[in-house]
Backbone as CSV, one residue per row, in Angstrom:
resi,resn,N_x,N_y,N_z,CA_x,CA_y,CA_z,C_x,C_y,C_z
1,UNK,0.843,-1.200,0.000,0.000,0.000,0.000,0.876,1.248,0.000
2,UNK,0.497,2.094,-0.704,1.170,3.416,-0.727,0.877,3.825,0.551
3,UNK,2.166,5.062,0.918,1.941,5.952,1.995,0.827,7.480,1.508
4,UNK,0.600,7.191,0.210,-0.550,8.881,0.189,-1.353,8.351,-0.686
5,UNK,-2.390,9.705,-0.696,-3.628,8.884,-1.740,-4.175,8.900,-3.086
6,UNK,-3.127,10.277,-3.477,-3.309,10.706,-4.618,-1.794,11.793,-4.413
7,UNK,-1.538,11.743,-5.911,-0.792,12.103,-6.491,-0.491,13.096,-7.662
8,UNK,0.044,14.058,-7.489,0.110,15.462,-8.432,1.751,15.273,-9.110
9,UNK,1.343,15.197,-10.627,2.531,15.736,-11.298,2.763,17.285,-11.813
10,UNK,3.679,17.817,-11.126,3.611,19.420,-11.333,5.290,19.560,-12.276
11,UNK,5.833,18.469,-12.687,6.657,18.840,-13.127,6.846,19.602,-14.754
12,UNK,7.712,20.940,-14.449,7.657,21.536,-15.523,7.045,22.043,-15.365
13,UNK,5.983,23.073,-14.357,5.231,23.924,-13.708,6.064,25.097,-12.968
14,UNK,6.111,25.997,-13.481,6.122,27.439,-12.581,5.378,27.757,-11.547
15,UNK,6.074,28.362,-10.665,5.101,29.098,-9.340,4.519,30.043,-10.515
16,UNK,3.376,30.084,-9.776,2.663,29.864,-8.395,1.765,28.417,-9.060
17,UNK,2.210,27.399,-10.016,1.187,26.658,-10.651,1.554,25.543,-9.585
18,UNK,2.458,25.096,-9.193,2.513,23.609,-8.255,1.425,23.757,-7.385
19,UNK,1.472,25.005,-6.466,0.427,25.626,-5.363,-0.499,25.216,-5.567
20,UNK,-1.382,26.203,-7.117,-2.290,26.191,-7.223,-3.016,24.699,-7.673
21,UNK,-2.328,23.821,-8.525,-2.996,22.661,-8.574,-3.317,21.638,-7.355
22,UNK,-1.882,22.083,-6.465,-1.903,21.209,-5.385,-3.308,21.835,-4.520
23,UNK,-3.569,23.223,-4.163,-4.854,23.484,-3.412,-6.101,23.257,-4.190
24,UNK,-5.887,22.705,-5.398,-7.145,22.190,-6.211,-7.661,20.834,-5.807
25,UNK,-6.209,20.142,-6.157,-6.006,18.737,-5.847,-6.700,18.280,-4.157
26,UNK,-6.518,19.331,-3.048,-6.976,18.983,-1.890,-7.639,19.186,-1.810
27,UNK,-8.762,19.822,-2.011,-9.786,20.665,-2.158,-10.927,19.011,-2.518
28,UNK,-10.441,18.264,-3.011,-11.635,16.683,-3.574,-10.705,15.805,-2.974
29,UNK,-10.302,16.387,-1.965,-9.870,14.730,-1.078,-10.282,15.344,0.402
30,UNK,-10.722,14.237,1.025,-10.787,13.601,2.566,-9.754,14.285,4.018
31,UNK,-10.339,14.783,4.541,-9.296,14.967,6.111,-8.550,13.711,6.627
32,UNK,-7.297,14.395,6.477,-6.298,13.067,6.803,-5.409,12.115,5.541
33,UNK,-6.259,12.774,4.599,-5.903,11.879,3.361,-4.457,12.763,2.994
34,UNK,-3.443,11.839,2.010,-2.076,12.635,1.673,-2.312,12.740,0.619
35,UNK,-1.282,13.720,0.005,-1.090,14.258,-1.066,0.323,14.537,-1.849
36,UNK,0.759,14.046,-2.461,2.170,13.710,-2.846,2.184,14.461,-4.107
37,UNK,3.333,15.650,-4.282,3.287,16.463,-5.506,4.877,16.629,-5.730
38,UNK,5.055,16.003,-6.959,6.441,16.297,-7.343,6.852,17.473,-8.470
39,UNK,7.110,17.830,-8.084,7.623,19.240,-8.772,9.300,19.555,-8.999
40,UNK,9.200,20.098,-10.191,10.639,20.597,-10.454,10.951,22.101,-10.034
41,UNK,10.126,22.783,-9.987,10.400,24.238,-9.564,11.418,24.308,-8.508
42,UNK,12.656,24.874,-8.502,13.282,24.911,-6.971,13.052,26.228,-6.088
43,UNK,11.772,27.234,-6.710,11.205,27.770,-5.850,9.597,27.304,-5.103
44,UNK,9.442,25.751,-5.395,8.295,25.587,-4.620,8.629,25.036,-3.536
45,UNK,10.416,24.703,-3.298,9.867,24.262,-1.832,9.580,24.998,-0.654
46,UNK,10.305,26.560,-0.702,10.129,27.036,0.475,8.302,27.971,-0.137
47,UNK,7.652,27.569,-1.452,6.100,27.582,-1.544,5.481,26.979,-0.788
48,UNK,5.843,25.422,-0.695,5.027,24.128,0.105,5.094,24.805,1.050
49,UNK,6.043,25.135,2.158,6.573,25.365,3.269,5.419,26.290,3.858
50,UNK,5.452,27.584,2.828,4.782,28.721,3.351,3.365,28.223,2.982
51,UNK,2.603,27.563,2.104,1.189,27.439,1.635,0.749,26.355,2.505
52,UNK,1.769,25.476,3.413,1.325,24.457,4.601,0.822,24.930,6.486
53,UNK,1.668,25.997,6.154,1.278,26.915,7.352,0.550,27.771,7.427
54,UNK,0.341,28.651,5.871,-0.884,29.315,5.838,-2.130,28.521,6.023
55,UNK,-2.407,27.376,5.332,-3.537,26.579,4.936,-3.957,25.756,6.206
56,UNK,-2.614,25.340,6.955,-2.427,24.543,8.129,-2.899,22.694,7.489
57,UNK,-2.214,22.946,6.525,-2.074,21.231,5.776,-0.677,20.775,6.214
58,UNK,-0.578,20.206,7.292,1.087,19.515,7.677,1.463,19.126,6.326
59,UNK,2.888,19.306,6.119,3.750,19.066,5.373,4.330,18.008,6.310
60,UNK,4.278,17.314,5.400,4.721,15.818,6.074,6.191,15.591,5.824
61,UNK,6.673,15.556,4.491,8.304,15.747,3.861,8.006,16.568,2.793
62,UNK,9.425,16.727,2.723,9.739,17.664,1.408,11.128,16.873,1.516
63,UNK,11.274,16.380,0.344,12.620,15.642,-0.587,12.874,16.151,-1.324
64,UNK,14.623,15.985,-2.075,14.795,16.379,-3.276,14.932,14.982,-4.174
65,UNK,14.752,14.318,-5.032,15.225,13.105,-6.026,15.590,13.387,-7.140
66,UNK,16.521,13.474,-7.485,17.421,12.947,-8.714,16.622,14.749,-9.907
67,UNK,17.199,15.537,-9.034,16.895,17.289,-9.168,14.865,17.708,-9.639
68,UNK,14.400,16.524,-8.796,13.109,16.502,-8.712,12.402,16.906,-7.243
69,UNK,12.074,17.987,-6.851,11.092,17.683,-5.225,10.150,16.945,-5.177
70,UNK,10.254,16.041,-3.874,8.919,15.584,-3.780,8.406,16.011,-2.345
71,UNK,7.300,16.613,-2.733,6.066,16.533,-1.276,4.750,16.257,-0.889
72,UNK,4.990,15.720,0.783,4.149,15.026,1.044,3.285,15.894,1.883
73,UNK,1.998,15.952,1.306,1.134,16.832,2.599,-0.033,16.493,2.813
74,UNK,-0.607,16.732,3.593,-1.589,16.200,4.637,-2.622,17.168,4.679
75,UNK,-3.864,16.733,3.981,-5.445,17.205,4.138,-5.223,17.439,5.817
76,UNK,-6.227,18.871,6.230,-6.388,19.100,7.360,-8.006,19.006,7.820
């Protein structure tokens, strides 16, 4: 079983677009449910960072892979 429940490909997406799909993307899922968005932008991670504390969606990780981010966040 996977650790999240759905999954966003944002790669090759500009800010503010990772954001915005990702608060789309949560927006039709469940409290508690994850959300895993990999993105190439290397200005979305400190985005995730700030749009997890505004929103108050725990950011679960933020990785880098093979010059790819991946993050994990958490329906509130």
């Amino acid at each position: 079983m996977a650790d999240f429940d759905r999954e966003l490909d944002a790669t090759g997406l500009n800010c503010p677009l990772p954001i915005l799909r990702a608060k789309k993307a949560l927006g039709d899922m469940e409290r508690g449910q994850v959300l895993k968005i990999i993105a190439t932008d290397q200005g979305s991670v400190k985005d995730f960072e700030a749009f997890s504390k505004q929103t108050h969606n725990p950011l679960l990780s933020s990785v880098e892979e093979a010059g790819k981010f991946v993050f994990m966040l958490q329906k509130s």
